[in-house]
DOZA-347936 format. One record per residue (C-alpha): chain; residue in one letter; x, y, z. Coordinates in Angstrom, 2 decimals, m for minus. Layout:
<sites>
+-----+------+---------+---------+---------+
! mol ! type !       X !       Y !       Z !
+-----+------+---------+---------+---------+
!   A !    A !       X !       Y !       Z !
...
+-----+------+---------+---------+---------+
</sites>
This chain:
<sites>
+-----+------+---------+---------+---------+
! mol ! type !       X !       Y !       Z !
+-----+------+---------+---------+---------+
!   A !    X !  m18.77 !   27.95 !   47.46 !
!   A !    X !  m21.58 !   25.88 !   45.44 !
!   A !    X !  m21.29 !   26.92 !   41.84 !
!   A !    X !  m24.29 !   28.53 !   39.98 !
!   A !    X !  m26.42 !   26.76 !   37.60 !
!   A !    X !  m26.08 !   27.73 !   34.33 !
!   A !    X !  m28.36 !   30.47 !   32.90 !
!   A !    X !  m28.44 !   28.38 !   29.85 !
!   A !    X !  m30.19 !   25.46 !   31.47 !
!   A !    X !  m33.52 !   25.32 !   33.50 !
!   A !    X !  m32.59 !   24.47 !   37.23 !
!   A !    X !  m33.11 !   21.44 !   37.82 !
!   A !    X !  m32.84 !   19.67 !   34.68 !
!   A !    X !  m29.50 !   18.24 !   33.32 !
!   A !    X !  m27.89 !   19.14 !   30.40 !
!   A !    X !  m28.45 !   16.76 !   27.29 !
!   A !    X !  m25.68 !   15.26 !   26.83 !
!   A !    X !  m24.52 !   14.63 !   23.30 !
!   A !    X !  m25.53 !   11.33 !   21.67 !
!   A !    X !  m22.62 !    8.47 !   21.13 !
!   A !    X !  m22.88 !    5.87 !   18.61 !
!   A !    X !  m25.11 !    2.77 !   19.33 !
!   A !    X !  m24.78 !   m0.76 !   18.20 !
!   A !    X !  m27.21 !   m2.88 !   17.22 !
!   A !    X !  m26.39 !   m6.75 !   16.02 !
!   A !    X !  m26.98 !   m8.78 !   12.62 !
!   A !    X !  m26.85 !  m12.44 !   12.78 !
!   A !    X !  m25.16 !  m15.15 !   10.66 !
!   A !    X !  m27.81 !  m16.94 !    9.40 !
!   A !    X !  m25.78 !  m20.11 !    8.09 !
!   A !    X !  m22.64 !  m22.34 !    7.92 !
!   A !    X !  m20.30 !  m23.23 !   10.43 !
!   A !    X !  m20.73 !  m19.93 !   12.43 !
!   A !    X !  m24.46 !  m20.03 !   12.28 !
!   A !    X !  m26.60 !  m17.74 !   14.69 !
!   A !    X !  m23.45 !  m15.81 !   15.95 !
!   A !    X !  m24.46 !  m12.83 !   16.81 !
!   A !    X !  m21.91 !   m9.77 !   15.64 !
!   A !    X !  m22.66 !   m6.25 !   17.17 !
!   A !    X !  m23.31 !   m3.30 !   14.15 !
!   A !    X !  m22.13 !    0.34 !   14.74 !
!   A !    X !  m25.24 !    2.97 !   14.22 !
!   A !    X !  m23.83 !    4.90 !   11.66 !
!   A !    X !  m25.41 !    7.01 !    9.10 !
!   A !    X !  m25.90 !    5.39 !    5.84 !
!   A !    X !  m24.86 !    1.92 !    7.49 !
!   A !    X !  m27.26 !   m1.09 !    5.95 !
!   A !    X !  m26.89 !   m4.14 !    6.84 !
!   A !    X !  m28.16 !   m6.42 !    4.16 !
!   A !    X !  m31.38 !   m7.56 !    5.32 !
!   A !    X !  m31.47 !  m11.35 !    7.07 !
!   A !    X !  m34.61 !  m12.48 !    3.83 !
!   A !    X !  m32.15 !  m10.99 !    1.29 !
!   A !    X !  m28.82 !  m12.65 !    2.50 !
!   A !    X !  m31.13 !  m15.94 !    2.90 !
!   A !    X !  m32.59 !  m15.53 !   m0.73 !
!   A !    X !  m29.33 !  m14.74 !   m2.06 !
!   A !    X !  m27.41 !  m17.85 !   m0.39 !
!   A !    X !  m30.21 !  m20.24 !   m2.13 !
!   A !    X !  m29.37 !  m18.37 !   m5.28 !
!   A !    X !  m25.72 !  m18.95 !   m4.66 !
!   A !    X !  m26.48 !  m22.47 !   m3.48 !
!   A !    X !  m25.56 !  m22.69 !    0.16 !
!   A !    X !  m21.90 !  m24.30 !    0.18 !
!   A !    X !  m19.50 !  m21.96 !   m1.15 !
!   A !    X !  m16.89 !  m24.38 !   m0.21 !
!   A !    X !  m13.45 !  m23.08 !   m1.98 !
!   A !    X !  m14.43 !  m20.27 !   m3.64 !
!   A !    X !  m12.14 !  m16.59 !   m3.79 !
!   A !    X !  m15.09 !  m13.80 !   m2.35 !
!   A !    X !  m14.23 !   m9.99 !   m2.59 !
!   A !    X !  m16.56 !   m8.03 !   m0.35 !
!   A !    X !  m16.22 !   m4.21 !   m1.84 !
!   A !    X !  m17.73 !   m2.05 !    0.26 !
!   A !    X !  m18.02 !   m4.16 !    3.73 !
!   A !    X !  m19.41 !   m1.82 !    5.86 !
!   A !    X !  m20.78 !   m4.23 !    8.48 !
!   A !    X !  m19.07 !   m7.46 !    6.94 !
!   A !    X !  m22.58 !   m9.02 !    7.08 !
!   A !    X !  m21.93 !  m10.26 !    3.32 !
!   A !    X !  m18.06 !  m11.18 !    3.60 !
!   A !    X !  m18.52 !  m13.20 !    6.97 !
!   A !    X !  m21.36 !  m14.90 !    5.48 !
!   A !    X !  m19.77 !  m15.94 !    2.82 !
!   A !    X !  m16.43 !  m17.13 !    5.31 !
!   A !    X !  m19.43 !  m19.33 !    7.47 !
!   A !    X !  m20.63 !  m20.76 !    4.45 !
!   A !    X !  m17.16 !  m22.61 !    3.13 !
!   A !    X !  m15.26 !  m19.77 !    1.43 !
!   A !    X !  m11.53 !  m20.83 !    1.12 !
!   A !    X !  m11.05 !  m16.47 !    0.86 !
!   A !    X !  m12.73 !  m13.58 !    1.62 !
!   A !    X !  m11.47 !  m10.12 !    1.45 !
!   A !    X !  m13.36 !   m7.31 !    2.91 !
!   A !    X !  m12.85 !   m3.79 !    1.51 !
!   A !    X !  m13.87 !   m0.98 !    3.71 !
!   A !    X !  m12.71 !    3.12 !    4.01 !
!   A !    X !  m14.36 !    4.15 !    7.42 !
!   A !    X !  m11.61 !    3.49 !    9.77 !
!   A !    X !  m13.84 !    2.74 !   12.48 !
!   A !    X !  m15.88 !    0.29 !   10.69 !
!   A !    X !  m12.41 !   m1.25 !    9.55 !
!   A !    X !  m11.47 !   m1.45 !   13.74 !
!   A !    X !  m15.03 !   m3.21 !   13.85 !
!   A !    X !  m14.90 !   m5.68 !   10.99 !
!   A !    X !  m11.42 !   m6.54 !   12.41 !
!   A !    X !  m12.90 !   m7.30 !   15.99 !
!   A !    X !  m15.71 !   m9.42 !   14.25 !
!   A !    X !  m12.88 !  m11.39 !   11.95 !
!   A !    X !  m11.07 !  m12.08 !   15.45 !
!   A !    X !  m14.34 !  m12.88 !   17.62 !
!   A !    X !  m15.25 !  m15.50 !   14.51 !
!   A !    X !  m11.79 !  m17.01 !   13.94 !
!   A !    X !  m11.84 !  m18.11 !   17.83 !
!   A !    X !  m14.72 !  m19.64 !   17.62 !
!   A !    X !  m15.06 !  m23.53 !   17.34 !
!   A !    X !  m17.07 !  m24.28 !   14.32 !
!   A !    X !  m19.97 !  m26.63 !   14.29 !
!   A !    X !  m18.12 !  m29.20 !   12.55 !
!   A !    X !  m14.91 !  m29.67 !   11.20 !
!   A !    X !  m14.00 !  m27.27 !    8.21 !
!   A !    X !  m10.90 !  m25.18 !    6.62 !
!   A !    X !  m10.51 !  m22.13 !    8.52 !
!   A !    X !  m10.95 !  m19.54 !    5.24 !
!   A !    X !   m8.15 !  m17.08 !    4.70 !
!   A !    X !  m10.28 !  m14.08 !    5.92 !
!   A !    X !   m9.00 !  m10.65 !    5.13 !
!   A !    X !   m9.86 !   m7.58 !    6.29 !
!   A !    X !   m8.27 !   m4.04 !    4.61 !
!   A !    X !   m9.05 !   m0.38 !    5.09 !
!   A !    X !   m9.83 !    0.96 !    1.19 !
!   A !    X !  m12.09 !    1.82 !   m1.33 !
!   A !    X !  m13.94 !   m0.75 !   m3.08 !
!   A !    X !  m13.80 !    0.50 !   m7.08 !
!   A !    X !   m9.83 !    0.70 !   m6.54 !
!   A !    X !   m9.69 !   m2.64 !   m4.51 !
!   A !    X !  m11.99 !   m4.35 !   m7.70 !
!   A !    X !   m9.43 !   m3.01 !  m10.45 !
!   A !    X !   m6.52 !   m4.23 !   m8.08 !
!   A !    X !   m7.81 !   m7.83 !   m8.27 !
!   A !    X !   m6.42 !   m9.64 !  m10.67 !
!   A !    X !   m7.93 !  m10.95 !  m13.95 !
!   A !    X !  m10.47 !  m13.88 !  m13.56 !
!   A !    X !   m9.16 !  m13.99 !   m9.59 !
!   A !    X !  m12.71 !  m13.52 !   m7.84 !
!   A !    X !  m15.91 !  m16.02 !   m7.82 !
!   A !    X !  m17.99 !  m14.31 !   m5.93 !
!   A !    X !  m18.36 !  m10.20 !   m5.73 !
!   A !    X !  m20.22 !   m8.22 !   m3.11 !
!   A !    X !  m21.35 !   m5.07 !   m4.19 !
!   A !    X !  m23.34 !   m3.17 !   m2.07 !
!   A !    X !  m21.64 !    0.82 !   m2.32 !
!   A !    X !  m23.30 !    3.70 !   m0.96 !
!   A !    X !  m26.88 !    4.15 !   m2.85 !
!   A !    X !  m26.07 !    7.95 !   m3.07 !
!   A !    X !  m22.81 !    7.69 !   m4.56 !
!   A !    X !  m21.49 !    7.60 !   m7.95 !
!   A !    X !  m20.14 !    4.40 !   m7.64 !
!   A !    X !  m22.32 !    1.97 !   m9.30 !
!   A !    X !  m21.29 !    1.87 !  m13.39 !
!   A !    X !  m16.97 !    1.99 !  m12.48 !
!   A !    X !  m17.56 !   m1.11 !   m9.82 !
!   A !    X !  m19.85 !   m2.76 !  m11.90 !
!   A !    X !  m17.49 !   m2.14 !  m14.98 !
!   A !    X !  m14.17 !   m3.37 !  m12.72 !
!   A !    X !  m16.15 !   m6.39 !  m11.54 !
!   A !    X !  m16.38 !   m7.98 !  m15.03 !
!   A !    X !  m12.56 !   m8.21 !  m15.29 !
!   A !    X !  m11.93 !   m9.48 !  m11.91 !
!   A !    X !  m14.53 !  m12.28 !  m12.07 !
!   A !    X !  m13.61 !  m15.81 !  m13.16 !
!   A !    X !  m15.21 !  m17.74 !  m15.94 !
!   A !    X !  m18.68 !  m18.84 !  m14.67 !
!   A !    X !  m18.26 !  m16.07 !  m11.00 !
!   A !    X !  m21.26 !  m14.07 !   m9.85 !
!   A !    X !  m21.66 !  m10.32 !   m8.45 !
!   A !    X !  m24.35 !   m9.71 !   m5.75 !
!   A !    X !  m25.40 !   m6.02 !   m6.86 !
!   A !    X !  m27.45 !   m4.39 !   m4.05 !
!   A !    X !  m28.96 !   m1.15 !   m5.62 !
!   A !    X !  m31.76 !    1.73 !   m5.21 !
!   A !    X !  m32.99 !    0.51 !   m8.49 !
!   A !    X !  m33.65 !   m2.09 !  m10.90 !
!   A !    X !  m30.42 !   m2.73 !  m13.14 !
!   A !    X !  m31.30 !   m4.35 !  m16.30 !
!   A !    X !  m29.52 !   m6.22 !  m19.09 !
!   A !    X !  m29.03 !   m2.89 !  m21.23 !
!   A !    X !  m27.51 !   m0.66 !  m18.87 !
!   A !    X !  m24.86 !   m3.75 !  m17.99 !
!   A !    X !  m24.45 !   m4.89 !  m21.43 !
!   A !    X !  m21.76 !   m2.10 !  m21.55 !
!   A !    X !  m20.01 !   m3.28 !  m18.30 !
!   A !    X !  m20.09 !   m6.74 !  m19.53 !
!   A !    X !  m22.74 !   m8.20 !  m17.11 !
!   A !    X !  m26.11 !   m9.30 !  m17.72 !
!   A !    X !  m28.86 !  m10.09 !  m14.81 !
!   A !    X !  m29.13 !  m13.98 !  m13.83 !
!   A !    X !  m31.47 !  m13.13 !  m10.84 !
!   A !    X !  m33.48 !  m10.03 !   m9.41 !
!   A !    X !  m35.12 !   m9.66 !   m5.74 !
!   A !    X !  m37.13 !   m6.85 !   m4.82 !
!   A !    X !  m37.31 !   m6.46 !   m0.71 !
!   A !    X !  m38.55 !   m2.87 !    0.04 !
!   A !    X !  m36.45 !    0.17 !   m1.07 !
!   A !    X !  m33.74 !   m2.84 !   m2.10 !
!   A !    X !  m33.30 !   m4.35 !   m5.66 !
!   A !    X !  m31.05 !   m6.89 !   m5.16 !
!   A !    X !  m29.61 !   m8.84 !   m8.39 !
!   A !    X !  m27.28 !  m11.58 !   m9.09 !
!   A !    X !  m25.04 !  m10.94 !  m12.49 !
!   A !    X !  m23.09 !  m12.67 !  m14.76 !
!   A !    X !  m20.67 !  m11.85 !  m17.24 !
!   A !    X !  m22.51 !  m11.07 !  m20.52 !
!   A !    X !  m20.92 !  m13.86 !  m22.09 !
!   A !    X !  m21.10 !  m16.83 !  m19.69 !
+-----+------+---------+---------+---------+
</sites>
């Protein structure tokens, strides 16, 4: 016997079915893995830094980051992190709690570590750990970190303990890529131990580059 049709649904039509999680995909835009493309989950609250800010930023940080020790804190899609890995880093650690974005940074790390780079380079020590970024910042050790990505969730309380963390893991003369809702100036981090070296506004995005206070 043919079963009846829901009374729920109008004959005819099928039932919606409920809607998965899409992917979308962000782009290296230099170094040795250059315009590999690396598929993004659609998650809530997931933003990719945009490709003009990670471009603007990289001519801020001067292109080759050839041996330097890179902690990405909140990694979410690794754009930052891998970035930093194409563009000479001899580390990069990459700090994220979702477990599923940790299964997709960890597919990205494999898909870019089999690739054959453009020309011959170090393969950087590229780590990938399931965490939270304020507690993986205070576990670094003193001075151990050149570069710091900081890019938390803009609706979490998160900003003033990273930023605080950051100036006691960074190494005489490192940098911290803040990525905020807002402008941070030199008073509010004068407490923390930072101070502002360069500011980028691109949309709802303030995106600064700090230095310890007294560098």
């Amino acid at each position: 016997m043919k079963a009846r049709p829901s009374s729920s649904a109008p004959q005819g039509k099928r039932p919606v079915r409920p809607r998965g999680v899409q992917t979308h995909e962000i782009r290296i835009i230099g170094g040795q893995w250059k315009r590999t493309k690396l598929k993004v989950a659609d998650k809530p609250g997931l933003r990719p830094t945009p490709d003009r800010v990670r471009e603007t930023l990289f001519n801020w940080l001067g292109q080759d980051l050839s041996g330097q020790r890179c902690l990405d804190a909140f990694a979410g899609t690794g754009a930052l992190g891998f970035e930093a890995a194409s563009r000479g880093a001899a580390e990069v650690v990459l700090v994220e709690q979702d477990a599923a974005l940790v299964v997709q940074l960890q597919q990205v790390r494999t898909q870019l570590l089999a690739l054959q780079p453009l020309e011959p380079v170090p393969a950087p020590h590229l780590v990938v750990q399931r965490g939270e970024g304020v507690a993986a910042i205070r576990q670094a050790a003193s001075a151990s970190r050149d570069l710091i990505f900081l890019d938390p969730p803009f609706d979490a309380p998160l900003f003033e303990p990273a930023l605080a963390a950051c100036a006691r893991a960074l190494s005489p003369g490192g940098l911290v890529y803040l990525e905020a809702p807002v402008h941070w100036t030199d008073e509010q981090l004068a407490p923390m131990g930072l101070a502002v070296q360069r500011h980028l506004k691109a949309g709802a995005v303030h995106a600064h580059l700090l230095r310890l206070a007294t560098a």
